[in-house]
C-alpha positions in Angstrom: 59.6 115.1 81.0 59.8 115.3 84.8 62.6 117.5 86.0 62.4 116.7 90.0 65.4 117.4 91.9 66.8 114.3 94.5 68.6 114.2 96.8 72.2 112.8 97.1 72.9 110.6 100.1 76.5 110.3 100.5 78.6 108.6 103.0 82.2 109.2 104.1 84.1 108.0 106.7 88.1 107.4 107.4 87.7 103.8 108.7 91.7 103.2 109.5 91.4 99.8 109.0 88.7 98.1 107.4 89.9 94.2 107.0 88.6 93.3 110.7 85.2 94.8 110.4 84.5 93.7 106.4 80.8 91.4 108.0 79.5 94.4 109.6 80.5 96.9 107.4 78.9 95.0 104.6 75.8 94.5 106.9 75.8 98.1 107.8 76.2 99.0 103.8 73.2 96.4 103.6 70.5 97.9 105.7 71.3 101.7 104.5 70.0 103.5 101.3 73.1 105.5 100.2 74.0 106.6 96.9 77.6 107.1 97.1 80.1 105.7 100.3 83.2 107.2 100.5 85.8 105.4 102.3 89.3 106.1 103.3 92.3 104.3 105.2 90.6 100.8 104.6 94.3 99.1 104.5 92.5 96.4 102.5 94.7 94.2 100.3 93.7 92.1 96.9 92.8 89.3 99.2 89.5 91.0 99.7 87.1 91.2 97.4 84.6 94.6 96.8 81.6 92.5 96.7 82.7 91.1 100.5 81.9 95.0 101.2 79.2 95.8 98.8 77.3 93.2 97.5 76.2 93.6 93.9 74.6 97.3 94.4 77.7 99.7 93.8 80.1 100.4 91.3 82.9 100.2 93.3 86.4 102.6 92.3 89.1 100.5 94.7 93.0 102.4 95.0 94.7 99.8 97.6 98.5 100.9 98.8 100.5 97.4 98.2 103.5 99.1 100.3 104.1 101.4 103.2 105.4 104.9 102.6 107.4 106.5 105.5 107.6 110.1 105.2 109.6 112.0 107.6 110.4 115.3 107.6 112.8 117.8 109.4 
């Protein structure tokens, strides 16, 4: 059995705001060879589906916020 070791390539980025760049985020996702993207702030909604983003290659884990929170504090 071969034990070999890889490598993990993994992608994060906060992208505050991902519904106006889905094409070229999806192009971008396209010509790279991660193993795991990790995105945060997309503000996307149900109106837009994962595979717009990533094609059939990931398993994609979505948590959209249907409301906005205001916090404030004293």
């Amino acid at each position: 059995m071969d034990n070999k070791c890889q490598d993990l390539i993994i992608y994060y980025q906060n992208t505050r705001g991902l519904r106006s760049k889905t094409t070229e985020f999806f192009n971008n996702v396209r010509a790279s060879d991660y193993d795991i993207i990790c995105l945060t702030e997309t503000w996307l909604k149900d109106g837009v589906c994962s595979s717009e983003l990533f094609g059939a290659d990931y398993t994609v884990f979505r948590r959209d916020v249907h409301k906005k929170v205001m916090v404030v504090m004293c």
